[in-house]
C-alpha positions in Angstrom: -28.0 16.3 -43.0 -29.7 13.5 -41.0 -29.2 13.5 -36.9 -27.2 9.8 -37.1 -25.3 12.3 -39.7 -25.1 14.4 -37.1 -24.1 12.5 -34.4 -21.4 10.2 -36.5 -19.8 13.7 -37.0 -20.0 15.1 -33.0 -18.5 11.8 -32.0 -15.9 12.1 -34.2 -14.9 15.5 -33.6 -14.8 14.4 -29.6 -12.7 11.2 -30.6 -10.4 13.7 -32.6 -10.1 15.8 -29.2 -9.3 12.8 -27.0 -5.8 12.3 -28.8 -4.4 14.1 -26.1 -0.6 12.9 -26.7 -0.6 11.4 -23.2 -0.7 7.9 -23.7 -2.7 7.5 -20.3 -5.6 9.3 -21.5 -5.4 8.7 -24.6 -6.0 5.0 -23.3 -8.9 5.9 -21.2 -10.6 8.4 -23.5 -10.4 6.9 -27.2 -12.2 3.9 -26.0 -14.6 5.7 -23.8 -15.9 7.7 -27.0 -15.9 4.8 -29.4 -17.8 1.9 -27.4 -19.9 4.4 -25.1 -20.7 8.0 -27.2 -23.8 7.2 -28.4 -25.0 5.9 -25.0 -24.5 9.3 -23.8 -27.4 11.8 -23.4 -27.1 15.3 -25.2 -26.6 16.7 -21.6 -23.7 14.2 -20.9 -21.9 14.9 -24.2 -21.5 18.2 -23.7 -20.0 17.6 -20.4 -17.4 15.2 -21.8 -17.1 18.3 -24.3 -16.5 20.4 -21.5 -14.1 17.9 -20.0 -11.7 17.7 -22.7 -11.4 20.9 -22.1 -9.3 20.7 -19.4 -5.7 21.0 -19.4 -4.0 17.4 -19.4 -3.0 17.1 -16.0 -6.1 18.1 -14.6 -7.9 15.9 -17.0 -5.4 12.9 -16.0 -6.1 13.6 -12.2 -10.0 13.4 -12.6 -10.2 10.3 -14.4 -7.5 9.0 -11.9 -10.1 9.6 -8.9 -7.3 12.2 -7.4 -10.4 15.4 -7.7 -13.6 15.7 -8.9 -14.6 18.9 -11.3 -17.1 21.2 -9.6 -19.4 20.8 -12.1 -21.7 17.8 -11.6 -22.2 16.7 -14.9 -18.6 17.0 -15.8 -17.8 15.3 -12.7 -20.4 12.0 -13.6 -18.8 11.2 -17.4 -15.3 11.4 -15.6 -16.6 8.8 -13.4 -18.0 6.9 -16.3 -14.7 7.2 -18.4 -13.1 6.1 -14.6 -15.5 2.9 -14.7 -15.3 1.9 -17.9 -10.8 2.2 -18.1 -11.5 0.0 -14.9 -9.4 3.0 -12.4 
């Protein structure tokens, strides 16, 4: 397997994680993943991994702008995701 291989298949496993059944983040995460994923740096990909771990609420509040994760990385892609849904 080749990394564009590779990275078609990461990006859709997090697309496949961002259907949240909240139609707010569903509206501010899908998009984020298909125009902006392969922009991301390994580092930052595994923070929006990390982020989607987050229960929904908690999710929905940091890319509102109402907290900010502790962790730093985390806390820059929610800010991206933020940016780019224009919150």
């Amino acid at each position: 397997m080749n990394a564009l291989t590779d990275s078609k298949q990461e990006q859709s496993r997090i697309y496949w994680q961002c259907r949240r059944g909240m139609l707010e983040l569903d509206l501010m995460l899908q998009p984020f993943v298909e125009n902006h994923f392969f922009r991301l740096t390994q580092q930052q990909r595994l923070a929006l991994a990390t982020l989607l771990t987050y229960p929904d609420q908690q999710l929905l509040d940091y890319l509102l702008g109402h907290g900010v994760p502790h962790d730093k990385d985390v806390a820059d892609v929610a800010e991206q995701i933020r940016n780019t849904a224009g919150t």
